[in-house]
Residue frames relative to the residue before (quaternion, step in Angstrom):
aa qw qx qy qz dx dy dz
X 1.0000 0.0000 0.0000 0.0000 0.00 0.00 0.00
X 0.3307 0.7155 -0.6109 0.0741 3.34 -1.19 0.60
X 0.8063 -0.4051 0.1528 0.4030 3.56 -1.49 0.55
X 0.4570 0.7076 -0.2967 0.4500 3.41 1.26 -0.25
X 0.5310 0.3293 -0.1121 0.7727 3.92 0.59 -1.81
X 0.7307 0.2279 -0.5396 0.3508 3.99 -0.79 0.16
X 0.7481 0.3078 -0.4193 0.4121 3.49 0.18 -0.53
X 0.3808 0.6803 -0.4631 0.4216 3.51 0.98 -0.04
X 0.7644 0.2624 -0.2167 0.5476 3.54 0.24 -1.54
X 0.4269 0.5530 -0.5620 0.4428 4.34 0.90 -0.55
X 0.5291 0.5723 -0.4193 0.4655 4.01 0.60 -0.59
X 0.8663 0.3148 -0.1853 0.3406 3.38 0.16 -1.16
X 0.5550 0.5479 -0.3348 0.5289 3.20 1.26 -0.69
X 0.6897 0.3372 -0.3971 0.5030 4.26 0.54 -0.21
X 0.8014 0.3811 -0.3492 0.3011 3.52 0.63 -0.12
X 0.7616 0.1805 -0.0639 0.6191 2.91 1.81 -0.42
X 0.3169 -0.8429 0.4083 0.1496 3.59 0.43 1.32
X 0.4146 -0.5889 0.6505 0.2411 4.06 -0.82 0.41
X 0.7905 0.2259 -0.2517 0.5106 3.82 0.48 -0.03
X 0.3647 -0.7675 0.4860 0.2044 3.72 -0.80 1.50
X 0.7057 -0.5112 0.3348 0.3587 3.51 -1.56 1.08
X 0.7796 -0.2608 0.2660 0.5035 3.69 -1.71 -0.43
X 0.7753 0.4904 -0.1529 0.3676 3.64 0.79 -1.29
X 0.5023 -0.6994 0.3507 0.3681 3.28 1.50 -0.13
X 0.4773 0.7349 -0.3056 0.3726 3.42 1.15 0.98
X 0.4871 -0.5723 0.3809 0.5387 3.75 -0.28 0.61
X 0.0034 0.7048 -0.6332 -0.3199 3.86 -0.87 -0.40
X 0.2349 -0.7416 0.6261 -0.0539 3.10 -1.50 1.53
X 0.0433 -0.9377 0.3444 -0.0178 3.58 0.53 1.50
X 0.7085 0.1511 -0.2240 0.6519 3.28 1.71 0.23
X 0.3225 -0.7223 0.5681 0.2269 3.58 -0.99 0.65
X 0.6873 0.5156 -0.3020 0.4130 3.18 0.90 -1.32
X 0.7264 0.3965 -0.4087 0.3850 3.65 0.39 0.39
X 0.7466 0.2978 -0.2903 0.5192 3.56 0.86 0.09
X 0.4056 0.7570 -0.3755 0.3486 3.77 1.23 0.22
X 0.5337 0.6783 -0.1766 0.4731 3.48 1.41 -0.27
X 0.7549 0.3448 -0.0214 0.5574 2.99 1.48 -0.89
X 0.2583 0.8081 -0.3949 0.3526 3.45 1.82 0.17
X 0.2024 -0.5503 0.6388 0.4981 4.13 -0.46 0.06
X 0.7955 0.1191 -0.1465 0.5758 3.65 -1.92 0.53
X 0.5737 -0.4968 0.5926 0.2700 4.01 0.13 0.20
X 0.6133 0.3797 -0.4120 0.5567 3.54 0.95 0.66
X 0.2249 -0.7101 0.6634 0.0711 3.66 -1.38 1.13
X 0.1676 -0.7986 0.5530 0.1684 4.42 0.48 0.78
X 0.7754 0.3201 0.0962 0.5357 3.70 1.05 -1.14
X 0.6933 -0.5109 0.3495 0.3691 3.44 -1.60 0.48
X 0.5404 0.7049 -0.3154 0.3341 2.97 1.76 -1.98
X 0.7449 0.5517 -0.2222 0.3023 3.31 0.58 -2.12
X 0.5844 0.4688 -0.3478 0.5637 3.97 1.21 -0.83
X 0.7500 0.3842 -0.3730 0.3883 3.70 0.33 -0.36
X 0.4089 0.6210 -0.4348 0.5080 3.70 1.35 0.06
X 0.7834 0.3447 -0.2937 0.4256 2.92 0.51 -1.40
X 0.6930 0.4987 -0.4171 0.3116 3.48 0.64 -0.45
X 0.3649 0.6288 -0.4235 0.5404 3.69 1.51 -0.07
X 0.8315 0.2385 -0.3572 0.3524 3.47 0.23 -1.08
X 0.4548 0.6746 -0.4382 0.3820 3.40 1.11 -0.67
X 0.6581 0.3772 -0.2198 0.6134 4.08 0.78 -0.89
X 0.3949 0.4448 -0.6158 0.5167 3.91 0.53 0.20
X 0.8053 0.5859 -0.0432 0.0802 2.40 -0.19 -1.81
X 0.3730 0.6899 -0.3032 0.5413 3.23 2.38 -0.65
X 0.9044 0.3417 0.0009 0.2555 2.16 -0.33 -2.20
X 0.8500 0.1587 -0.1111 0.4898 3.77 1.24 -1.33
X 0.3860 0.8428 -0.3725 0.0438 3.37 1.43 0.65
X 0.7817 0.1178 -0.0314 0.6116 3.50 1.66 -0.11
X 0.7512 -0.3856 0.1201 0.5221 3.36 -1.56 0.73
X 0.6444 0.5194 -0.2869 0.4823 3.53 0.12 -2.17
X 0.8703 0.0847 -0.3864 0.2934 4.10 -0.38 -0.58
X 0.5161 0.6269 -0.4582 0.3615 3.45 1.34 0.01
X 0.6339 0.4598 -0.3609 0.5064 3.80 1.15 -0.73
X 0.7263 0.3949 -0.4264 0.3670 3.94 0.53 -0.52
X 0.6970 0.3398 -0.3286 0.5392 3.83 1.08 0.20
X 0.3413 0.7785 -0.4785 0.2200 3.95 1.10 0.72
X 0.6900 0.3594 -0.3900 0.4926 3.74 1.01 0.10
X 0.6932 0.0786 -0.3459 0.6274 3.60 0.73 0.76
X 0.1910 -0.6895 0.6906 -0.1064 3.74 -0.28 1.28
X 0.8419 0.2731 -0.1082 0.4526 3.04 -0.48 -2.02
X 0.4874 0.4867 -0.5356 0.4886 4.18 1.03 -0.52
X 0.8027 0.2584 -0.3470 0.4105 4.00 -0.06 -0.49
X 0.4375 0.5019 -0.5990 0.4449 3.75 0.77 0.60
X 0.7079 0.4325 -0.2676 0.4902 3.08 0.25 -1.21
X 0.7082 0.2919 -0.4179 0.4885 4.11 0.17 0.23
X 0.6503 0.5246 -0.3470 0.4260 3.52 1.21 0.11
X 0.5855 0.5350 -0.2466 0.5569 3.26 1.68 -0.72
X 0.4284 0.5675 -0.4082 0.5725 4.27 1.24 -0.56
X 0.8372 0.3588 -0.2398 0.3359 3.50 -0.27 -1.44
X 0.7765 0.3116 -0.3790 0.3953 3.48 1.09 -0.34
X 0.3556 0.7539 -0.3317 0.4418 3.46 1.73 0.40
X 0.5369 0.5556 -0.1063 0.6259 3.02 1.48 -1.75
X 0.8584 0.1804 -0.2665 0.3994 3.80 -0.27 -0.47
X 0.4836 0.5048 -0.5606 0.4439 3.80 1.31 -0.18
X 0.7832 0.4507 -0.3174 0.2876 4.02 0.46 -1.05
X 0.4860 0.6928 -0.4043 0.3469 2.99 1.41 0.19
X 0.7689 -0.0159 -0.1710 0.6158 3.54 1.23 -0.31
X 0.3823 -0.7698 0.4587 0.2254 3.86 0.56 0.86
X 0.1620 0.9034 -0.3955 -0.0348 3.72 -0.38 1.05
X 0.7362 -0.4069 0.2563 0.4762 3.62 -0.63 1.36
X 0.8821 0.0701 -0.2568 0.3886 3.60 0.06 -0.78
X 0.6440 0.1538 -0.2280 0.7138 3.80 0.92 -0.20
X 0.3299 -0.8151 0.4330 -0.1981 2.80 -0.98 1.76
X 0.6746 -0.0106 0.2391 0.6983 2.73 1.45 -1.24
X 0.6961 -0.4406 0.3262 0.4636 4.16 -1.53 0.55
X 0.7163 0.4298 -0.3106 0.4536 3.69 0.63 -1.28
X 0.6658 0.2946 -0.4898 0.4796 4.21 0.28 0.20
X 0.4664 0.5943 -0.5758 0.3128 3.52 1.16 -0.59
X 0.5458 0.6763 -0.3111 0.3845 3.57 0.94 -1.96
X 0.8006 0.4460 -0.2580 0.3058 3.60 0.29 -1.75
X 0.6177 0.6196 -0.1716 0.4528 3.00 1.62 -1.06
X 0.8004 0.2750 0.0014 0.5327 3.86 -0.01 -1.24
X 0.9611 -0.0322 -0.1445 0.2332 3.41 0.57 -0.82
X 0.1157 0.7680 -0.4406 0.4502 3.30 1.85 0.32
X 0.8534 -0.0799 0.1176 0.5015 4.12 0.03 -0.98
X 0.2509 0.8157 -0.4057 0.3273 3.55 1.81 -0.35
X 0.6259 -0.5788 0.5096 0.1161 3.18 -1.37 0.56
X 0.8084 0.2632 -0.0059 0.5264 3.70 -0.25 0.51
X 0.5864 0.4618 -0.4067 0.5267 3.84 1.32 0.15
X 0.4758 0.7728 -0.3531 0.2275 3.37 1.68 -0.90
X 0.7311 0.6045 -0.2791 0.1490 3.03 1.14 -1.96
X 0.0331 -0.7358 0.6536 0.1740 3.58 -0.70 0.38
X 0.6213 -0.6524 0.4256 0.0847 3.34 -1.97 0.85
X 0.4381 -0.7043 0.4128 0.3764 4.07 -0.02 0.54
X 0.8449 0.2150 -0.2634 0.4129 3.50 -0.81 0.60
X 0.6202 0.6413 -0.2160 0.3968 3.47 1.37 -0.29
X 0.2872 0.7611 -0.5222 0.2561 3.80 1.46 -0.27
X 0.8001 0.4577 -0.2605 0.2870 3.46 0.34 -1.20
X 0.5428 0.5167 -0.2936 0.5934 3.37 1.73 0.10
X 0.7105 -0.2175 0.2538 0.6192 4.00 0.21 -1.11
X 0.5392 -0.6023 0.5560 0.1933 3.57 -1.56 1.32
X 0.7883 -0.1497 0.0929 0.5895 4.14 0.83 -0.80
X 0.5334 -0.4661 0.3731 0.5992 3.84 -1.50 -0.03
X 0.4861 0.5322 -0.5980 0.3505 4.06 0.48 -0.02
X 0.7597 0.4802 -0.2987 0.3210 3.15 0.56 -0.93
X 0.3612 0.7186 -0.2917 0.5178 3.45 1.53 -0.29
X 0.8189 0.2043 -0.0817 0.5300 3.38 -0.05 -1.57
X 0.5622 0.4891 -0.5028 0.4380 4.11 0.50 0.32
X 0.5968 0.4929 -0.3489 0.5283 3.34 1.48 -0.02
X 0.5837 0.3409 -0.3171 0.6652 3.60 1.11 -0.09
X 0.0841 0.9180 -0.3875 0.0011 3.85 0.08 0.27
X 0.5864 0.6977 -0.0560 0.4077 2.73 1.68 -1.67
X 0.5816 0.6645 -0.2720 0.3823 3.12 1.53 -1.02
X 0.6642 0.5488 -0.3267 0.3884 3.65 1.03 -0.76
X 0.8141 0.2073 -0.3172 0.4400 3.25 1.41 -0.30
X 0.4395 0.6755 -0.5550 0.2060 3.50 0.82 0.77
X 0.4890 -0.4101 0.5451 0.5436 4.09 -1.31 0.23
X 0.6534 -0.5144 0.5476 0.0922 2.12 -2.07 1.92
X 0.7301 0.5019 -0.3654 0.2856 3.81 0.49 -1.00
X 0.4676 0.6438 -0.3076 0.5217 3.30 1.80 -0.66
X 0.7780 0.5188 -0.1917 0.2979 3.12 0.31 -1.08
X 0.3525 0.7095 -0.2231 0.5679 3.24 2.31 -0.95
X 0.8623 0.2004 -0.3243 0.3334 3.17 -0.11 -1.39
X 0.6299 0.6536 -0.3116 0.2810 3.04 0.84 -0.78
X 0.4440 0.5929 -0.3837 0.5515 3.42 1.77 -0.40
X 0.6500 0.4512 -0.3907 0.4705 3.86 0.50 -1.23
X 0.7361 0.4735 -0.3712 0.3103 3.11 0.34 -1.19
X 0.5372 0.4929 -0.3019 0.6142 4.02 1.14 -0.69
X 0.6704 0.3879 -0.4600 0.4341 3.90 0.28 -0.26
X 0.7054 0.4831 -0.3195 0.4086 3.88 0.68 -1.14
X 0.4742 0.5276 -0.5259 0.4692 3.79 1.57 -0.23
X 0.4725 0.8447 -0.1798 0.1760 2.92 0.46 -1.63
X 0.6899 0.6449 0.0937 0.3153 2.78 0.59 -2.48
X 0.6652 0.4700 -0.0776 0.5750 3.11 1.24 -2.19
X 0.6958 0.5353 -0.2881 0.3824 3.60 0.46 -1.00
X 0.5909 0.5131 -0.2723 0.5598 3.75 1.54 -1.23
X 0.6166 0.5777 -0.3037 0.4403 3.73 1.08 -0.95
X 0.6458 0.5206 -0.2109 0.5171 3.65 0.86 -0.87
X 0.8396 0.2448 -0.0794 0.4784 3.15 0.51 -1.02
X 0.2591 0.6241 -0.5844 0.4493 3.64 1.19 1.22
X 0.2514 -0.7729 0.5659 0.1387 2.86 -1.79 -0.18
X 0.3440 -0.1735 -0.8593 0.3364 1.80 -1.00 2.29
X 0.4476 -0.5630 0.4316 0.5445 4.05 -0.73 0.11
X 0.2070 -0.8088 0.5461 0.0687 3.27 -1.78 0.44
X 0.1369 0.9178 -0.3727 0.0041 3.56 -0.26 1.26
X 0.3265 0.8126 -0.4390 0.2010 2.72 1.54 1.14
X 0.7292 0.5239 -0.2757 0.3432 3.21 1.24 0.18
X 0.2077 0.9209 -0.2141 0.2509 3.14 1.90 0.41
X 0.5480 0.4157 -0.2476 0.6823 3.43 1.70 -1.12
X 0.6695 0.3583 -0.5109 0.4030 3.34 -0.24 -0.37
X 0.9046 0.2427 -0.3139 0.1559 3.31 -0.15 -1.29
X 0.2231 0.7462 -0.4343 0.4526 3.21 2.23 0.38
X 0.7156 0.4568 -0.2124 0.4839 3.66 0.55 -0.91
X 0.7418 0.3068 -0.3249 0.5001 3.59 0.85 -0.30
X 0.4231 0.6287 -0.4163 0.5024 3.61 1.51 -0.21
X 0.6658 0.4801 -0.2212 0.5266 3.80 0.70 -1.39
X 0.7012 0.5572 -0.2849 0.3416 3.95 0.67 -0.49
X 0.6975 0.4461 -0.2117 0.5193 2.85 1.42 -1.34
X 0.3505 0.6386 -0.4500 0.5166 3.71 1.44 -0.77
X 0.9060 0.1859 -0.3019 0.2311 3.43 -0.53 -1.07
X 0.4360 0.5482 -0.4680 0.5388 3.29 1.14 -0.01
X 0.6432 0.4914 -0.4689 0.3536 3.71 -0.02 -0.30
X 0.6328 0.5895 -0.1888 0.4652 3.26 1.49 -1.90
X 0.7727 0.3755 -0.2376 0.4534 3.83 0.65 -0.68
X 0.2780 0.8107 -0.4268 0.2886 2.89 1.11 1.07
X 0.2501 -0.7210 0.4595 0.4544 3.80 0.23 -0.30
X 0.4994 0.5868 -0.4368 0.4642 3.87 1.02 -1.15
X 0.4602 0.5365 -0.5753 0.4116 4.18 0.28 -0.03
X 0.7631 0.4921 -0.3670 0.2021 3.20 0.00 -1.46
X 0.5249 0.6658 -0.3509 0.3976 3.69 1.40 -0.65
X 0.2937 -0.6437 0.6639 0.2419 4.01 -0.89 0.72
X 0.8234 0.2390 -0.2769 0.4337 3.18 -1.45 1.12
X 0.2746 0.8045 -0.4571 0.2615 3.30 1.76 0.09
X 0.4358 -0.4525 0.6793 0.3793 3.88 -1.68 0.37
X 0.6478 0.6103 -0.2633 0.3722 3.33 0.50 -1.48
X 0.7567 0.4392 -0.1580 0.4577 3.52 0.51 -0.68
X 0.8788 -0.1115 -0.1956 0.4207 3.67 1.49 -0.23
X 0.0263 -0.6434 0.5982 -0.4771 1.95 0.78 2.56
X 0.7337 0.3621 -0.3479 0.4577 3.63 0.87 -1.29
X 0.4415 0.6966 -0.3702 0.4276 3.94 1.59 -0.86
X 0.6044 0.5504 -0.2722 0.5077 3.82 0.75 -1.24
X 0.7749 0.4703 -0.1830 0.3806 3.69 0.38 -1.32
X 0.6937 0.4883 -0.2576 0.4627 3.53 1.07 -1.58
X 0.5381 0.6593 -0.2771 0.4460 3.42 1.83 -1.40
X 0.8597 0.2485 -0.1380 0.4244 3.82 0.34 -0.92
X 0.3744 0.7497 -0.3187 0.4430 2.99 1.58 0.34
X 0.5622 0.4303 -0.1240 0.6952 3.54 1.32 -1.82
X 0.5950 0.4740 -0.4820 0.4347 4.06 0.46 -0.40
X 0.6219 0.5532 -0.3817 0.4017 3.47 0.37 -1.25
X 0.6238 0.6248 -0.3205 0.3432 3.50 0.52 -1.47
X 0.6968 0.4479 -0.2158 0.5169 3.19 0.48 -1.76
X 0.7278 0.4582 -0.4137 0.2987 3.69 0.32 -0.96
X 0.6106 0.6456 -0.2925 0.3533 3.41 1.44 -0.77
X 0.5312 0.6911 -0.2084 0.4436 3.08 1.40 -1.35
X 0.7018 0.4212 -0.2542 0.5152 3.60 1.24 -1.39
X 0.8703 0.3434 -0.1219 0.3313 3.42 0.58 -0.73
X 0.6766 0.5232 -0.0552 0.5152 3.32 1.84 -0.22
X 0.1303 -0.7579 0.5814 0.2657 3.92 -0.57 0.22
X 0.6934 0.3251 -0.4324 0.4760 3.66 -1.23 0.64
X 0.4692 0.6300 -0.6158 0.0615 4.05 0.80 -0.53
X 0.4996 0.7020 -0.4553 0.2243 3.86 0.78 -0.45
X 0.6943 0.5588 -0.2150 0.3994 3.10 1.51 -0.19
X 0.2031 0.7881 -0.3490 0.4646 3.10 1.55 0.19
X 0.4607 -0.7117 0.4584 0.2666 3.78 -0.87 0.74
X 0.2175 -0.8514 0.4407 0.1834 3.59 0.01 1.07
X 0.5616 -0.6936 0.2699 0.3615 3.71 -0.93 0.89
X 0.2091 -0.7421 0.5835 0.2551 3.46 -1.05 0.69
X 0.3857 -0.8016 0.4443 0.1060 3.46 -1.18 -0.14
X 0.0272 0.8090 -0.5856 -0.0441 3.74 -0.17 1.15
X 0.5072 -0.5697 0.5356 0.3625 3.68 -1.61 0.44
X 0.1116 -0.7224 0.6794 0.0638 3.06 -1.65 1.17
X 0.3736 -0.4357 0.5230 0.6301 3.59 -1.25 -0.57
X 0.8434 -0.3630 0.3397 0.2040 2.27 -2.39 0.84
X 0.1948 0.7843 -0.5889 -0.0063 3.53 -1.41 0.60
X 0.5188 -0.7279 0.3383 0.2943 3.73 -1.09 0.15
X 0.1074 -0.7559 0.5570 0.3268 3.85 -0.47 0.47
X 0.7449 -0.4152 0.3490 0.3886 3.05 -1.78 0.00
X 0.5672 -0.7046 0.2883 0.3140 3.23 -1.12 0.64
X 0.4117 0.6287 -0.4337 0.4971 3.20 1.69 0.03
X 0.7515 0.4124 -0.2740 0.4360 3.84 0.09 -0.58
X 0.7891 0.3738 -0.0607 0.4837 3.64 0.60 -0.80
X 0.3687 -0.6267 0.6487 0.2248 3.60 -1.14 0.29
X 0.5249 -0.6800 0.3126 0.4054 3.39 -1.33 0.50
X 0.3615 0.7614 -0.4587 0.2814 3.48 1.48 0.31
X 0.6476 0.6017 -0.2051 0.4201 3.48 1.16 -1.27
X 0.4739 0.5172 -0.4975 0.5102 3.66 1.35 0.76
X 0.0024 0.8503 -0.4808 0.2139 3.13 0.85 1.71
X 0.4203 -0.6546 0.4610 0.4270 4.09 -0.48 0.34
X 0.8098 -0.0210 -0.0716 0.5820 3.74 0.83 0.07
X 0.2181 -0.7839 0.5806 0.0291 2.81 -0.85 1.77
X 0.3812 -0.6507 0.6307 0.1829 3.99 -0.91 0.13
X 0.1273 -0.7221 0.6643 0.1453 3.65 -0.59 1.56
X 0.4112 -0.6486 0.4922 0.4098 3.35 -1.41 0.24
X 0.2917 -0.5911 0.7417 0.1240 4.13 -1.25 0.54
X 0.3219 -0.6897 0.6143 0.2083 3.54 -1.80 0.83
X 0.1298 -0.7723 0.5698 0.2490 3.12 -0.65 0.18
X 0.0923 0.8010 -0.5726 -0.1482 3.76 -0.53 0.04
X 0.1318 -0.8212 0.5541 -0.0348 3.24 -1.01 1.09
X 0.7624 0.3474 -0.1740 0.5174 3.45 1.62 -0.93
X 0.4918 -0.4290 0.6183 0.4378 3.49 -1.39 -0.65
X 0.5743 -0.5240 0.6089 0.1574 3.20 -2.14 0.32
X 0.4463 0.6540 -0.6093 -0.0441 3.47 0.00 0.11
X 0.1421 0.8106 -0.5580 0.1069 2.86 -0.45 1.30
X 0.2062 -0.8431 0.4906 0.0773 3.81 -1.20 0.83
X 0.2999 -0.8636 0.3961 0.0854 3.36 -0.25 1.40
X 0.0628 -0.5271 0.8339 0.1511 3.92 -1.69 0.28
X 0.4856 0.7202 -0.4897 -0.0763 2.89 -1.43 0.25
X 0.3002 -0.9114 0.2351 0.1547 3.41 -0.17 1.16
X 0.3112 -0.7998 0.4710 0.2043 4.03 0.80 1.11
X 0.1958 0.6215 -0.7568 -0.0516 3.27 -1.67 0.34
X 0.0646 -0.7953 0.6006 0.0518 2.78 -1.27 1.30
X 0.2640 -0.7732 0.5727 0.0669 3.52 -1.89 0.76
X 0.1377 -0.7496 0.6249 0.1694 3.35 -0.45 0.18
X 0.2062 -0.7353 0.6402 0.0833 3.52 -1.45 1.15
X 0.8516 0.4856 -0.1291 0.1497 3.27 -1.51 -0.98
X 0.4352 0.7743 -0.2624 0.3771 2.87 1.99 0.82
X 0.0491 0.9366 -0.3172 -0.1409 3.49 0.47 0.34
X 0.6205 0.2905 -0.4217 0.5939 3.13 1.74 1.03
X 0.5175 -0.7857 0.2756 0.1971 3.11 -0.77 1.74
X 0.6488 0.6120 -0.2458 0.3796 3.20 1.21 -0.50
X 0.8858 -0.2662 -0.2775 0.2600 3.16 1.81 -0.15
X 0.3136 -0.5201 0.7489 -0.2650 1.88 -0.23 3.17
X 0.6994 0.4037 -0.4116 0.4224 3.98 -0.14 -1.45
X 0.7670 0.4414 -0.3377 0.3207 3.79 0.43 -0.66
X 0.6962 0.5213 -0.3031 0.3895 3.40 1.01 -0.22
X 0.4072 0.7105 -0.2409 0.5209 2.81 1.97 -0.59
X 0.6557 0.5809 -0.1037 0.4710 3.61 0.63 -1.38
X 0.5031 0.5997 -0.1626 0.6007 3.43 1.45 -1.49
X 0.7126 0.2661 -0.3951 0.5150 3.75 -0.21 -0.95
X 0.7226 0.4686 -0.4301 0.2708 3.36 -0.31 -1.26
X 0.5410 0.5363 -0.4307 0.4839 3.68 0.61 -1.02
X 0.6386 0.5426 -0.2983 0.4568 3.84 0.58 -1.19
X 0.6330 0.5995 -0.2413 0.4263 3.47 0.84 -0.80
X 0.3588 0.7663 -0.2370 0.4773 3.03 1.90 -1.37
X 0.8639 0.3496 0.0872 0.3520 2.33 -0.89 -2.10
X 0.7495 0.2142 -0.3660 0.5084 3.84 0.28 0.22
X 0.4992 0.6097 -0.4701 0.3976 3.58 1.12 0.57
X 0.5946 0.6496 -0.1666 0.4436 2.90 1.47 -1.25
X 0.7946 0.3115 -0.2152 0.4747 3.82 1.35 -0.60
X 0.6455 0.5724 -0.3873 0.3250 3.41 1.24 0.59
């Protein structure tokens, strides 16, 4: 994760909301950003727009050399926050024929159209985004509610990063959503499925604690007061595995220590910080220039509510 993948997904979340309208419908609030990714440029169904919005976020984040190398030491950490969100929005309205992530899989991307695409110079890393997400497999059979939180919990990171990187930046909400970041954490942690080595469950919580200590540092780079920030504490667990992106192969330790927030203080904390943003992985320029256009307006619009 980094400020990049957030405004990336801050895209999706204004055009297509995670929470369904008065009437119980998805709400799809722009076409022109996820039409591109239609199969034949035709969406028949809700399903079909949410494919496309899956690929449209492939496609961010892994759509070419330059954005697939600047997010190579947490690859499989953004599958796995791309795979949550489309979990997260199938259970939002549960449908007769894709029920659930693993028929979505059988359905769109098993032989589907558009998972095929693979990226020049990059073979030696992953053949396509199928290949990407067979590396995140596990997900199809983990509980959906798990998976939920763990989506919230990846939005409220998220959240902080979009908050920083407004304009002016804004961290007055930082304690709070530190505290709801730390809530959802433990609900994840009081799972029992942790206790299993090789668990999904287990680096899922590795992913979180892992970009968590990122955030920190990133503030630290871009922010005055970040020292104030709640610093991780640390209880013993049973033993579990992180992803190989995060960890050497030493760290197949018999007992590993997850990290646990603690929060005890406020944030006062006062920011400079100057943002540039890019947008990769577009391979039709016109809309690369439109999505581009898209953030800023977003930029807009969350100036406009602080």
């Amino acid at each position: 994760m980094n400020e990049d993948m957030c405004k990336f997904f801050e895209v999706v979340w204004t055009d297509f909301p995670d929470t369904l309208d008065d009437d119980g419908n998805y709400q799809f609030k722009s076409d022109d950003t996820y039409q591109t990714y239609c199969i034949n440029e035709t969406c028949n169904n809700d399903i079909d727009k949410i494919n496309a919005w899956c690929l449209c976020l492939l496609n961010l984040i892994f759509g070419n050399f330059e954005s697939f190398t600047g997010y190579a030491k947490s690859n499989m950490n953004n599958v796995q926050y791309i795979l949550a969100w489309l979990s997260y929005i199938l259970s939002r309205k549960p449908n007769e024929e894709i029920s659930n992530l693993k028929k979505f899989y059988e359905k769109y991307i098993e032989s589907g159209e558009g998972y095929e695409t693979s990226i020049d110079d990059v073979s030696d890393y992953y053949s396509s985004y199928k290949n990407l997400i067979d590396k995140k497999n596990d997900f199809m059979n983990m509980d959906v509610n798990y998976i939920s939180t763990f989506y919230e919990a990846f939005k409220i990171l998220c959240s902080m990063y979009n908050d920083i990187n407004s304009d002016p930046p804004d961290c007055t909400k930082n304690f709070t959503k530190t505290k709801e970041f730390v809530s959802k954490y433990q609900n994840l942690l009081n799972n029992n499925n942790i206790n299993t080595k090789d668990s999904p469950y287990s680096q899922i919580l590795s992913t979180l604690s892992t970009d968590y200590t990122n955030f920190k540092s990133y503030c630290a780079e871009k922010c005055n007061g970040c020292d104030n920030i709640p610093p991780l504490s640390y209880i013993e667990a049973n033993p579990f595995v992180q992803n190989s992106e995060d960890t050497s192969s030493s760290s197949s330790a018999a007992s590993k220590l997850i990290p646990v927030i603690s929060i005890f203080v406020a944030i006062p904390i006062l920011l400079g910080v100057a943002y540039k943003y890019s947008l990769f992985g577009f391979d039709k320029r016109l809309h690369r220039q439109y999505l581009r256009e898209k953030v800023k307006k977003i930029k807009k619009k969350m100036n406009n509510y602080i």
